[in-house]
Each structure stands twice: as C-alpha cells, then as structure tokens.
C-alpha positions as CSV (number, residue, x, y, z in Angstrom):
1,X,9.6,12.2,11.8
2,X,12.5,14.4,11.9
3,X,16.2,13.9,10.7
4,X,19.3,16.2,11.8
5,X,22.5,15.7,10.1
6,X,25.1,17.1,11.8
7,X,29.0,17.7,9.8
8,X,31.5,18.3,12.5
9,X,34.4,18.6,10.0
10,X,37.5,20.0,9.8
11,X,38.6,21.9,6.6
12,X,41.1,23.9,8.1
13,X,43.3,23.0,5.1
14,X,46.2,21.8,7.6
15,X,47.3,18.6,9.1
16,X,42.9,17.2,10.4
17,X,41.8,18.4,7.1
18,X,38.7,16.1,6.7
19,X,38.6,14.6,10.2
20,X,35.9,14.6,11.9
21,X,32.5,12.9,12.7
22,X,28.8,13.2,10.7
23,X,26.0,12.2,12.8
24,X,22.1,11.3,11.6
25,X,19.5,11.5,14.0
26,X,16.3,9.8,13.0
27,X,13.5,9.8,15.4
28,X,9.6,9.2,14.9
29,X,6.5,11.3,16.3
30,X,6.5,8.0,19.1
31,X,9.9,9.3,20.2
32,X,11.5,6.1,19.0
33,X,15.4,7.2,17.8
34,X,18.6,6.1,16.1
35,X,21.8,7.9,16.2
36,X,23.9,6.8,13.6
37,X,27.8,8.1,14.4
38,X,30.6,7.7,11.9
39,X,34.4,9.4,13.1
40,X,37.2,10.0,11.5
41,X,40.1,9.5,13.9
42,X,43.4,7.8,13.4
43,X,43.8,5.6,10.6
44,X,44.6,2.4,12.3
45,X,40.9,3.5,14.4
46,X,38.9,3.3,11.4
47,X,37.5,0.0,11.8
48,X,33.8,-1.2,12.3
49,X,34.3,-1.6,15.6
50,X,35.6,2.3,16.4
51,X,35.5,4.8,14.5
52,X,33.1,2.9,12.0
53,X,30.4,1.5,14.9
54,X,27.9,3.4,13.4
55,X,27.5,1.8,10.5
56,X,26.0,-1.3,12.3
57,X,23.1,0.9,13.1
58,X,22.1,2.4,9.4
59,X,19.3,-0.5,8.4
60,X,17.8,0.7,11.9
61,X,17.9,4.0,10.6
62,X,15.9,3.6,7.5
63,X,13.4,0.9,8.9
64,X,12.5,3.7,11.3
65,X,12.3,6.6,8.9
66,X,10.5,3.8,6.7
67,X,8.0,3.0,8.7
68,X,7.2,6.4,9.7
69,X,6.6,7.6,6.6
70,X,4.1,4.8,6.2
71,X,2.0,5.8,9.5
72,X,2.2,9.6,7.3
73,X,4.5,11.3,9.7
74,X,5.0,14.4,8.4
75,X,9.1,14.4,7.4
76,X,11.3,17.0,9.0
77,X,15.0,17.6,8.1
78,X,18.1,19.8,9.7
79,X,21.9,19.9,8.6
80,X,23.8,21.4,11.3
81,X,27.5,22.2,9.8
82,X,29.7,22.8,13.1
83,X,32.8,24.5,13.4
84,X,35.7,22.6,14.3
C-alpha cells in the first residue's frame, strides 16, 4: 500500500498566503485508489461541494488503507511539498 501527500501551498507571505490544495493518494498492491483533494480557493468556494469535495471521500480513504494493512501490505509513504 502506498500513500503520497502532496502540499501545493503558497507561503509567499503576500496576498495567497496559505492557498492552495493538499492531496492524499491511497492506493493498495490490487491497484485499487482514492484521491482525496481538499483546495483552498475563494472564500465563498469553500464549501463541501467545491473546494471541500474531498472530504466526502476520506472514510474511503481509510477503509482502503485499513484493509490493506490487514491482507499485510507492506505500508509505503511520500510527502511531496510543491512550489507554488
């Protein structure tokens, strides 16, 4: 099983200080996957249903990773900080 995190996040100190996205990739040795996506846009976008929509997909997520690690997939994990 193997996770990436990936930070795409800006901390220029000006105006999109802290905007961005963070992304978690779960996927088994099967090749079953989630992508869970979470953006930071405008404020009035930050609902469930924008910028939020990947929140819906986090129990996915972990019932994945969970059931991987009960088959003993070995457990594999990346952070990936981009520049913005």
């Amino acid at each position: 099983m193997k996770i990436v995190e990936t930070h795409s996040i800006d901390n220029s100190g000006y105006e999109y200080d802290g905007k961005g996205s963070l992304t978690v990739d779960v996927e088994d040795d099967a090749g079953n996957s989630v992508s869970v996506d979470i953006s930071a846009g405008e404020p009035e976008d930050a609902v469930f249903f924008r910028d939020l929509n990947g929140a819906y997909k986090i129990s996915r997520a972990i019932k994945l990773a969970y059931e991987a690690g009960k088959r003993g997939e070995a457990f594999e994990y990346e952070l990936i900080k981009e520049a913005v």
